[in-house]
N, C-alpha and C positions, 0 to 999 in steps of 0.2 A: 600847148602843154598836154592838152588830151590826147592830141595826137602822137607826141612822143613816151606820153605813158600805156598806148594799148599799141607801140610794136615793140616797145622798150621792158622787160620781167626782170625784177631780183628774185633772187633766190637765196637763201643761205642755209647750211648745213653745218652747227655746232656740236664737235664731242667735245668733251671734258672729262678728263680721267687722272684727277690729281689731287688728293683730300690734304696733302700737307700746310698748304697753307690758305684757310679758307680766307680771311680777312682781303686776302690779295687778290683774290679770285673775284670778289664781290667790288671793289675799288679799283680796280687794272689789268684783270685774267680775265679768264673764259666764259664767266656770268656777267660781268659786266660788259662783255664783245654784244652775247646776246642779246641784254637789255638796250645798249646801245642802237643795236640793229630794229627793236622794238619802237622806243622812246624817240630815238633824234632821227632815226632815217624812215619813221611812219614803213617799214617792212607789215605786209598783212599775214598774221597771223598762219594762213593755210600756204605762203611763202616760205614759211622761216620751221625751219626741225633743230632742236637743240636735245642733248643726251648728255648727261652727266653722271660719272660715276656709276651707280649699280644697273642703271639704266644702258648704262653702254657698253654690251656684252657685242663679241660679235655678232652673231645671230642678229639684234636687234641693228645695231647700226647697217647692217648690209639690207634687211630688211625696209628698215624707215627711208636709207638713201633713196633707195626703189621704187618706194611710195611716191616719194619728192619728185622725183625724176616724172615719173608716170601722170602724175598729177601735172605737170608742164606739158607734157608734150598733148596732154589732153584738152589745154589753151593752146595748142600749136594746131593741133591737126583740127581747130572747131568745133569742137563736146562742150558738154555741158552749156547748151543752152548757145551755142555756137557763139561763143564769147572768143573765139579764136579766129572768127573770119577775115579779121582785118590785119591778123598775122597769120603770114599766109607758111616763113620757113623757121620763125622765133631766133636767127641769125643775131641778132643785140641782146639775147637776154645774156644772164649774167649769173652764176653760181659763184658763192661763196662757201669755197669749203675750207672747215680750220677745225686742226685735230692741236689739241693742247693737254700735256701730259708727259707722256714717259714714252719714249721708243727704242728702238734699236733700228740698225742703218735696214733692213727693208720690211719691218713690219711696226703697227702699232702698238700697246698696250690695251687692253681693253678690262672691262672690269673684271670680270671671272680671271684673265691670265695673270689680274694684280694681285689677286685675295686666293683664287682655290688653285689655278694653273689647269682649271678642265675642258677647259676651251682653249680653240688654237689663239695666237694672235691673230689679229687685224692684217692681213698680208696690202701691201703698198699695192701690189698688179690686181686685186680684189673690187680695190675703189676705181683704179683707172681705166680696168676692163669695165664696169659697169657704168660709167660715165662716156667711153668710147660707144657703147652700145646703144645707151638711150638718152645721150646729151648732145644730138646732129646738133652742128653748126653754133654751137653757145661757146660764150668763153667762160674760161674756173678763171677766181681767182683763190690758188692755196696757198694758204696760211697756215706752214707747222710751224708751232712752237712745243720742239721737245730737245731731247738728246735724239743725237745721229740723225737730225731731220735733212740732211742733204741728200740723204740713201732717197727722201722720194721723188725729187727730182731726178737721180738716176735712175728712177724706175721708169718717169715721165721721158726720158733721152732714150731707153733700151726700147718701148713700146713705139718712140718717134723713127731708131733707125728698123725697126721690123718692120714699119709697115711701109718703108721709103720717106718718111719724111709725110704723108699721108691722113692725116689723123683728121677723126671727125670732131673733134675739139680743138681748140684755142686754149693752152695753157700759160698762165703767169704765174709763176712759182715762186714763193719768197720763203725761207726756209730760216730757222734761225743759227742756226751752226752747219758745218761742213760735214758729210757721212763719216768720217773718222770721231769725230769729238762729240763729246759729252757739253751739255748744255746749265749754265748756272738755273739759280733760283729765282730771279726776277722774271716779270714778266715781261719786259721791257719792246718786243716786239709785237706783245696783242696790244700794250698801254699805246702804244702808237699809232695804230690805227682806228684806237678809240676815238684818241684826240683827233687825228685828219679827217674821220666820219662825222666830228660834231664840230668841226668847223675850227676848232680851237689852234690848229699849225698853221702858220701865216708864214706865206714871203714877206717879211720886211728888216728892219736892219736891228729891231730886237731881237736878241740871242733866248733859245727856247732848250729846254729841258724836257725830257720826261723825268724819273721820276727819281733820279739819283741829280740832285741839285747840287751841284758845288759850295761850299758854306763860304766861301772866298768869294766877292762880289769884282767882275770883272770894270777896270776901269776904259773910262771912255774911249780912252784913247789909244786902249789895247791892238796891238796888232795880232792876238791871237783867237781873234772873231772872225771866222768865215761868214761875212753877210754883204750884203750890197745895200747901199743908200737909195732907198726910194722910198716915196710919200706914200703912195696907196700901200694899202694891204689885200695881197693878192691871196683866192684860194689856190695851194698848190694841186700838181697833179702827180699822178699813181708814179712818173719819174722822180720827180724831187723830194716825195715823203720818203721814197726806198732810198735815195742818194744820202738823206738826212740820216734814215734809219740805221745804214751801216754805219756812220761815226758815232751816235749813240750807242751800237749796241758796244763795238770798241769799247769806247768812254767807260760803262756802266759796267758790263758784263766780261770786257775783255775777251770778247767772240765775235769773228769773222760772219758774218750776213751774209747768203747763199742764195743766188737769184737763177731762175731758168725763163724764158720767156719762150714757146711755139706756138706755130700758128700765124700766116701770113699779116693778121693786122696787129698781132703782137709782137713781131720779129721788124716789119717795117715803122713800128713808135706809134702808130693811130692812139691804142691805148694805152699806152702809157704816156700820152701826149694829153690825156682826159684828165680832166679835174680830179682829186682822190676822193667822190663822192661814192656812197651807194643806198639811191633811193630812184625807185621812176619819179617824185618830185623832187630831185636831186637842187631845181630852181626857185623851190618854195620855202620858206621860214617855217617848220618841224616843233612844236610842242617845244618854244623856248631854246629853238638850240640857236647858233651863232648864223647860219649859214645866212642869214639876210643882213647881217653886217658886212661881210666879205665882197668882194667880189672876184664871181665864177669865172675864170679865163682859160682858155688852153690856147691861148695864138704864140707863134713864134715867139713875140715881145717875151712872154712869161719866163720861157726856159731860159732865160739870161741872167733871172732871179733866181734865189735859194735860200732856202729855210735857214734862218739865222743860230750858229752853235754853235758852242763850247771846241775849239780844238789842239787846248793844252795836254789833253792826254798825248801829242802826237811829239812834243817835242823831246822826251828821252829816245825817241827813233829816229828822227831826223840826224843827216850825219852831212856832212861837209867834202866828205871825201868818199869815193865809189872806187871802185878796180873791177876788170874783167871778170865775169862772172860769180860776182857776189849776188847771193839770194837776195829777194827786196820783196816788198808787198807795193803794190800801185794802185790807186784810185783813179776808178777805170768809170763814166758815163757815158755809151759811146753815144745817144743821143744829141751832147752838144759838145762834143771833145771838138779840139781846133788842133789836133797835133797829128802828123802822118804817119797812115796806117795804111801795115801791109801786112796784107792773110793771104800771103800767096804760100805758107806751111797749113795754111787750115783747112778743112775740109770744105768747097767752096760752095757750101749749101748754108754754111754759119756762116754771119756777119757778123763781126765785135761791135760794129755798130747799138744792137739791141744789147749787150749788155754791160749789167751793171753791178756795182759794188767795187770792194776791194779782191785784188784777185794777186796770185803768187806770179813772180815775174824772177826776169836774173838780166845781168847787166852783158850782154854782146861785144860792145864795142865804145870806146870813144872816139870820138872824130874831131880832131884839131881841124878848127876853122881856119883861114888866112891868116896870114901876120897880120896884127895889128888889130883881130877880132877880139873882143876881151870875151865871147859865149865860147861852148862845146859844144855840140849834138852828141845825144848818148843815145846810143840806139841799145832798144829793152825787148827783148822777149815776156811776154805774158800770156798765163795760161789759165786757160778754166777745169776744175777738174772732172766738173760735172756732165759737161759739151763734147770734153776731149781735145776741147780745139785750142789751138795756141795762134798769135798775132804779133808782128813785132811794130814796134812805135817807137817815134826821134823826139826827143826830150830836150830841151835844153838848159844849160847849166849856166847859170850868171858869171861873171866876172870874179865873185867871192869863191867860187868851186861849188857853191851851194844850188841845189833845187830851185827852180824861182817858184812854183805853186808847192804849195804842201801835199803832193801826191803821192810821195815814193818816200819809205818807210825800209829801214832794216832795222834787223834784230828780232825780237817776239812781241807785237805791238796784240797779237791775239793769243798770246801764251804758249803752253808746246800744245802742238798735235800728239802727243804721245805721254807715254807714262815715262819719265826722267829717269827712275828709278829702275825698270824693267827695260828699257834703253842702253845705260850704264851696263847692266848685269849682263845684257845680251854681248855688247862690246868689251868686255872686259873677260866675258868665257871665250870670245872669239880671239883676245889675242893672246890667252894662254893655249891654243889652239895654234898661236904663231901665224892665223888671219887679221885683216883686217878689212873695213871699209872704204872702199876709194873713192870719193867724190870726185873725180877728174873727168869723168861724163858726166854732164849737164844732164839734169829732170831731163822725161820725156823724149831723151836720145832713144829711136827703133835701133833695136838688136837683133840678131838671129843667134839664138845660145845652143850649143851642142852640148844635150844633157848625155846621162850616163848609159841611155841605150841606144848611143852613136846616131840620133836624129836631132835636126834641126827645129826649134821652135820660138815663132816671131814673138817679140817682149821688149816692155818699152820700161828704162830706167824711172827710178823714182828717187825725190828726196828722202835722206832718212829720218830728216823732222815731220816727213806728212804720212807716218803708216803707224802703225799699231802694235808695235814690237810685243811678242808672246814669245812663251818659251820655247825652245827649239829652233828660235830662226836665228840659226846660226852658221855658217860653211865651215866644215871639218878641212877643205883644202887651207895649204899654208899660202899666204902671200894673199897679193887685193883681192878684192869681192866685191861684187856691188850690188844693190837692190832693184829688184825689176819686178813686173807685174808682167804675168805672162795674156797673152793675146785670147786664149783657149777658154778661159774659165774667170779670168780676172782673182788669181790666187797671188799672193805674192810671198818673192822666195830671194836668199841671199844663193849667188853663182860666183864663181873664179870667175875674173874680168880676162882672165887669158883663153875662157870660153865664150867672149862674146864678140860678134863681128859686127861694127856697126852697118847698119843697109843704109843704102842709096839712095833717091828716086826710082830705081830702074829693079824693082824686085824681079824679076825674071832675069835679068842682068848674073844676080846673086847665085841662082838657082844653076844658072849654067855651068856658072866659078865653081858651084860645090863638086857637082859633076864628075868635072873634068879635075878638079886640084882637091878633095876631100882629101887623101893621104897628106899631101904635101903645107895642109893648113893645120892639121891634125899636128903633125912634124911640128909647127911654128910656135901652135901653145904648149906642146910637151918641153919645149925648151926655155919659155916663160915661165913655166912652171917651174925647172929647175933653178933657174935663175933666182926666182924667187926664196926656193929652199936655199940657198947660200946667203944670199941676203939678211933674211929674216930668221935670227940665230936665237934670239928672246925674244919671250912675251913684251918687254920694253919697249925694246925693238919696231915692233910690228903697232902697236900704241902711238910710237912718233913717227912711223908711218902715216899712220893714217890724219894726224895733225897735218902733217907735212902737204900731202894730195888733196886736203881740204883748208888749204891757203894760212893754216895756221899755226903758231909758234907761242911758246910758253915766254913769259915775260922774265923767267928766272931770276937772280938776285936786283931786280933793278924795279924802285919803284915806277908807276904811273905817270905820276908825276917828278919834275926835278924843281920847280918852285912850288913850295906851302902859303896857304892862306893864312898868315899870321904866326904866331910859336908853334912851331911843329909838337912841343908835348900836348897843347893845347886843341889838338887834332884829330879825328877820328877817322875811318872809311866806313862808305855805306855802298852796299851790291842792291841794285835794283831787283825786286822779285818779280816777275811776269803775272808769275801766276794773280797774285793780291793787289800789283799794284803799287807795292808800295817800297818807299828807301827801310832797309834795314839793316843793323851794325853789323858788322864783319870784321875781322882782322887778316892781315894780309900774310900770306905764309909762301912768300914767294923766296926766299932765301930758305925755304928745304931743301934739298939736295932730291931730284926729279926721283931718282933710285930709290928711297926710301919711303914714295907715293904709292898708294893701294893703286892698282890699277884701274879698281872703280872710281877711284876719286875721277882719275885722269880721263876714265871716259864718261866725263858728262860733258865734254865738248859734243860730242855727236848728237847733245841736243840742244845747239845753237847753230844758226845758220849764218852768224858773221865770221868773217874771215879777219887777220890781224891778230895778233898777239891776246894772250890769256892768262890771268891770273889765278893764283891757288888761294881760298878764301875759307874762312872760316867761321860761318854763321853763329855769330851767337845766341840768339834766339832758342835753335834746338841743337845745335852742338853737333854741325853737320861739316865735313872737308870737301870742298869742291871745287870746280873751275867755272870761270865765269868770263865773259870777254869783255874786254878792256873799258870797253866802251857804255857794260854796266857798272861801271864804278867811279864814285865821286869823292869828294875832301871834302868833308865837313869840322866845321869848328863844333865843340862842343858847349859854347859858351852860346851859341845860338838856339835860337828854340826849336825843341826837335816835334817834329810832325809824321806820325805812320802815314796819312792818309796823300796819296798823293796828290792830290788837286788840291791842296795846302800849302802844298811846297813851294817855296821861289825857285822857279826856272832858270833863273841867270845862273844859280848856281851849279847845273847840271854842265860835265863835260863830255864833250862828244872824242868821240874816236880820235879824229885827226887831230883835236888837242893834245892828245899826249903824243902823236909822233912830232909834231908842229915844235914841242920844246925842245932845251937845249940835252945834249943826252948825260949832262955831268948833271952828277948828285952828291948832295953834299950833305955829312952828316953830323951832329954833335955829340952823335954819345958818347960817353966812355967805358973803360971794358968794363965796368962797373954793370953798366947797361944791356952789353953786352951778351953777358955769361947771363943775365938775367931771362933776357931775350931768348937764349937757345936753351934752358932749364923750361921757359912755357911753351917754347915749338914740342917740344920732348912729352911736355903733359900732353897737351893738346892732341899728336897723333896717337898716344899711350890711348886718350879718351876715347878716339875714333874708333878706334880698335877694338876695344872692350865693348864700346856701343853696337856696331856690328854682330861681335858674338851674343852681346845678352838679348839681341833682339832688332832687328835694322826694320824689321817690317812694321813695326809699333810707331816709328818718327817718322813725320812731315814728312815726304816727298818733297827736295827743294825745287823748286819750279822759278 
């Protein structure tokens, strides 16, 4: 053990720059990480720098990192008292760095930038440059917990392609949301590595929480426990805390977990193959903590365990039925995945192997097996946005048409990437412009777009659920458009799809074709264009266009359902909200007449990523009209007892998509005109309200999410 504690240095580096809620900070944030660091992992004092709040100006943090840094390498290189002799390159030490607070996607928050604004922010390339400089041969492991914390892991990708792949560090990057989104209020990914630093997360076949606890106690015999049976209780390692972590943060927070790993022994699994400890007596029992109850393993045996937990949140997104390129989210480990993978589209310096979490994917293809086979192979495109790198993998589908692991997910299982609201607004100027969006290129399809100073420039499509819609991003041409992120600057921008050429393999291929055929390609979309203008004649028009190109169609006069749960008066619907979580009452206004719909209603499809039929709904709650797909809405009896929260809810009750194609399509009704004239006197209020709502004010109500 002495041996391993004089080649083996922790280090840790604590900001904190968040006063809103102290109570949490000191129980499961960023004081309590530090104490943790103190108390149960025995870290020495002239190891560990912690900054909080007024204390964490720039200046000072850049400063104190420096200290830290300087202070190691001076046990590296044998100072002080040549306490360094016996490590000879400090290759095993270890930093911990973890900024918790506020951000934006490439810079920190710091105290001056929260309270006076006289100082710059905290820039992401500030810390990584200064860590490339004077942290040879150590691995980070960083821990943001804030908003836009995936921007610093692209900052850690943009430093890794500058220098080739090159870096004098080892990074493990665990992020708590993607660089587009904003991050909730819990702490739910510093509370997690509280608990796997004091021992407290066990592999075993008890189901564990952090800190949003279900009040509904699961039974024994639930099939909706990811755990495995077995007798010990094993400590996990730095793969199976982050594998757990992204379905907690789901569960709790309803945000996607963002992982980067570089650096050859974190790219090949070494450490993330390590027990999730951080102390050099990482094999000694700590002032009362757990770790000598446990035991420490990282052998093969281990990674076939998993941290026991809650995975009912996942079942409003599980669907039964998939089509040709429908979005999906997939739970991706590539440490112990058993399913074939092929990255012959990826950059062949990335292996999906190292990573991990839940990651955006789209449905390729199905492959009917033999006669007589009751599986499918469904081969998935899946992407990282962070790496740039995409992979594709063969899935197989059971006999039922169902997923056989709970790994692939549609709908909004992490809420929207985008604001609903300025989504709508953007789509809805765009098709009184007589444009719309065409999702009929796949994410991440390379383009070469010929903008308006007759030059070519390489840009790669993007989903319109993972960008940021602001004003002005709009296309003034009539007819499709689609969204692309240009190659140059990484700006993104809506372009006529009669401007875009998709490229090959063979870019110089391309280059030649311009050449020699620029007139005569120029010719091709001047006549798409026109095509277009005859086509798209209304703003309506151009609205169910873009339903149309995005696999989707309006359910019009015809309920969901054609069989009720019991007396149809006795009946209600509920529209799932992403955002919250939770079932909430609706009324269904699908016998309005499409023509007489705000346009904004009709474009809040553009911020759902399922394909299949869609309903017109109307929240009661804040007295909002909108479209929702099918597949968020349920029958509920009212004589039942109604629950917001949703980890309360009965799940059997939930219908999936292919349920309502699955029934029969006659419906059958009892009212009379009594009921009737009744019926189209409240459709009459209802959009009356909408309307009036909109003018006295739309920006005062809810965003429906």
């Amino acid at each position: 053990l002495n041996k391993i504690a004089a080649n083996k240095m922790y280090y840790a580096f604590i900001i904190g720059v968040n006063q809103e809620w102290p109570e949490q900070r000191t129980s499961h944030g960023d004081k309590a990480l530090a104490f943790c660091l103190s108390r149960h992992c025995c870290l020495p004092r002239e190891n560990k720098i912690e900054l909080f709040d007024d204390r964490a100006t720039r200046s000072n943090v850049l400063a104190a990192l420096e200290n830290l840094l300087d202070y190691r390498n001076s046990k590296v290189n044998g100072k002080n008292g040549g306490s360094g002799s016996v490590r000879s390159n400090g290759e095993e030490d270890t930093l911990l760095f973890y900024y918790g607070g506020h951000g934006k996607r490439d810079e920190f928050c710091t105290h001056t930038t929260c309270e006076a604004g006289d100082e710059e922010w905290l820039k992401h390339n500030d810390i990584i440059e200064l860590l490339e400089r004077k942290f040879h041969g150590g691995k980070v492991w960083a821990l943001v917990d804030c908003c836009h914390s995936g921007g610093f892991g692209e900052a850690v990708m943009e430093k890794c392609n500058a220098s080739n792949r090159s870096l004098n560090v080892q990074y493990g990057c665990i992020m708590s949301t993607p660089a587009p989104y904003t991050a909730g209020e819990e702490w739910t990914m510093t509370e997690c590595f509280i608990k796997a630093f004091r021992g407290e997360l066990q592999c075993s076949k008890d189901l564990q929480y952090l800190s949003k606890t279900p009040c509904s106690i699961l039974n024994e015999n639930t099939t909706h426990a990811t755990t495995n049976t077995i007798s010990p209780n094993f400590r996990p390692t730095f793969s199976q805390v982050i594998d757990f972590l992204s379905d907690e943060m789901a569960r709790i927070k309803n945000e996607r977990l963002c992982t980067l790993f570089c650096g050859r022994d974190m790219e090949n699994g070494t450490h993330l193959n390590r027990p999730c400890v951080f102390s050099e007596n990482d094999l000694l029992p700590c002032h009362g903590s757990r770790s000598n109850l446990l035991t420490v393993t990282s052998s093969s045996n281990h990674n076939q365990h998993q941290i026991g937990r809650d995975t009912r949140w996942m079942d409003p997104f599980i669907r039964k039925k998939f089509s040709v390129n429908d979005e999906i989210f997939i739970k991706w480990n590539g440490l112990s995945t058993s399913l074939d993978v092929d990255n012959s589209n990826s950059d062949e310096e990335l292996n999906p192997r190292f990573m991990l979490g839940w990651f955006p994917g789209r449905i390729l293809s199905l492959l009917e097996k033999e006669e007589g086979d009751a599986t499918t192979q469904v081969l998935i495109e899946v992407r990282d946005e962070i790496s740039q790198s995409r992979w594709t993998i063969i899935q197989q589908i059971g006999s039922s048409g169902q997923f056989c692991p709970k790994n692939v997910l549609a709908g909004l299982p992490f809420g929207f990437g985008l604001d609903p609201q300025k989504c709508a607004t953007s789509v809805a100027r765009m098709a009184r412009n007589l444009a719309y969006i065409d999702t009929s290129l796949p994410p991440w399809t390379r383009v070469s777009v010929l903008w308006t100073d007759g030059e070519y420039y390489d840009a790669s499509t993007l989903c319109p659920t993972e960008i940021e819609w602001e004003k002005g991003m709009e296309c003034q041409t009539v007819g499709p458009s689609v969204v692309v992120e240009w190659d140059e600057d990484e700006t993104i921008s809506i372009v006529p799809l009669s401007s875009c050429i998709v490229l090959d393999a063979n870019r110089a291929s391309f280059q030649t074709s311009i050449l020699h055929d620029r007139e005569k390609i120029q010719l091709a979309m001047k006549g798409q264009r026109m095509d277009a203008e005859k086509r798209i004649y209304s703003p309506l028009v151009a609205m169910m266009e873009s339903f149309s190109s995005s696999g989707k169609s309006l359910q019009e006069n015809r309920p969901p359902f054609d069989r009720l749960a019991g007396d149809e008066e006795n009946c209600s619907w509920e529209a799932y909200d992403a955002e919250d979580c939770k079932w909430l009452p609706v009324q269904l206004m699908n016998n309005i007449d499409v023509k007489f719909l705000p346009l904004e209603v009709l474009a809040y499809h553009m911020c759902y990523r399922e394909s299949g039929r869609y309903s017109v709904v109307f929240w009661e709650d804040d007295s909002v009209l909108s479209v929702v797909p099918n597949s968020f809405l349920r029958l509920r009896s009212k004589k039942q007892e109604k629950s917001d929260d949703f980890n309360e809810t009965h799940m059997d009750e939930y219908a999936s998509s292919t349920e309502f194609e699955s029934l029969a399509p006659e419906y059958t009704t009892c009212k009379d005109d009594a009921n009737v004239l009744c019926n189209s006197f409240r459709l009459g209020v209802l959009v009356l309200s909408f309307w009036l709502g909109c003018l006295v004010g739309s920006a005062t109500q809810k965003s429906r999410r």
